[in-house]
N, C-alpha and C positions, 0 to 999 in steps of 0.2 A: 513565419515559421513559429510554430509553438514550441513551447522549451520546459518542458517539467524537469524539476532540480529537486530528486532526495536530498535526505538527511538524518541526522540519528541513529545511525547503525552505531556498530561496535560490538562487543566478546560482552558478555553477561555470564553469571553462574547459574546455573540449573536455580528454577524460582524467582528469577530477578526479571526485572520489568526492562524493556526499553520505548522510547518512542518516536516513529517515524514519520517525517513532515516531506510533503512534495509543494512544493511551487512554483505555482503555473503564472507564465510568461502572458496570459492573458484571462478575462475575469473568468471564472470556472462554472458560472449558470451557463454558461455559451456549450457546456458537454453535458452531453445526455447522462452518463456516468462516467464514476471514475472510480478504480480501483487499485487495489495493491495487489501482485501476484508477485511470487517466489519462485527459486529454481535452484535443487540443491544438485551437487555434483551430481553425475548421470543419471539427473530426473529430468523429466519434462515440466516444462514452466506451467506451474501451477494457479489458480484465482483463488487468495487465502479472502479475500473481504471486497463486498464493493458498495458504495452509497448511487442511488439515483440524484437527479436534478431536486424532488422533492423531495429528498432525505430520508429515504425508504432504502436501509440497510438489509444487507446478506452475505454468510459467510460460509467457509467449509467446515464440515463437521468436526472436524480435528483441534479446531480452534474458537469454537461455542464459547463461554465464557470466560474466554482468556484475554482475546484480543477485542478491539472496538475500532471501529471507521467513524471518522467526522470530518467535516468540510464548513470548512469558516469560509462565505462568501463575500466578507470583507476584506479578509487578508489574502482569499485568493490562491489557500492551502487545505489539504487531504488529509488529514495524521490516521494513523493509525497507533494504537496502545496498544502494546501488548505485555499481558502480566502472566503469570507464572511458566517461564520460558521452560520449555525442556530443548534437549539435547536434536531432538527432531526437526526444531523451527530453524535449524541453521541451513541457513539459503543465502543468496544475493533476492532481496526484494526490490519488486519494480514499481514503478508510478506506472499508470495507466489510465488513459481518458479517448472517450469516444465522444467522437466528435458529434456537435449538435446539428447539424446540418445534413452530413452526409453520414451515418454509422458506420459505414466499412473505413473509416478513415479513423485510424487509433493512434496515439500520441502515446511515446513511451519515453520513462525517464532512464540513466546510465544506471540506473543499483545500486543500495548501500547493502554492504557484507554485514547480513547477523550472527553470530555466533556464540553457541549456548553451550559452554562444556565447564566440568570443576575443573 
C-alpha cells in the first residue's frame, strides 16, 4: 500500500511564501508523475503543478511564477514552493502520484489546509 504524507501547510499573509512536502512510502521513479492538486470550499479539485519521472514540470496558469514543483529522488519527496500567496490559493492541497506500472491507479495523500488571508 503506498502512503504519500503532506506537509507544510498552514495560514500565511497575503505575499508570504509556504512550502509543501509529500512523502512517499516507496521510491517515487516507480510513478510516472506526481503532483499537487487543490480544492477550495465548493470547487472542484483542481491540478495546481505536476513533475513527470524525467523532471519535466507543469503548472496552471494562475500559479506561473509563484509556485515551483521538485522531487528529490533520494529522499523520496515532491515539494512544492509557493511564493507570493494570495487570498485565492487557499485550498486543502493534495499529493498525487500515478502509478508507474498501471496509470489509472493514482495514489493520493490526506491534505494540508493553506490559507492566505491578512
Amino acid at each position: 500500500q503506498v502512503q504519500l504524507v503532506e506537509s507544510g501547510g498552514g495560514w500565511v499573509q497575503p505575499g508570504g511564501s509556504l512550502r509543501l512536502s509529500c512523502a512517499a512510502s516507496r521510491p517515487i521513479f516507480r510513478f510516472n508523475v506526481m503532483g499537487w492538486y487543490r480544492q477550495a470550499p465548493g470547487q472542484q479539485r483542481e491540478l495546481v503543478a505536476a513533475i513527470t519521472s524525467d523532471g519535466s514540470t507543469n503548472s496552471v496558469d494562475s500559479v506561473k511564477g509563484r509556485f515551483s514543483i521538485s522531487r528529490d529522488n533520494v529522499e523520496n519527496t515532491v515539494t512544492l514552493q509557493m511564493n507570493d500567496l494570495k487570498p485565492e490559493d487557499t485550498a486543502v492541497y493534495y499529493c498525487n502520484a500515478v502509478d508507474g506500472t498501471d496509470p489509472s491507479v493514482l495514489y493520493w495523500g490526506q491534505g494540508t489546509q493553506v490559507t492566505v488571508s491578512a
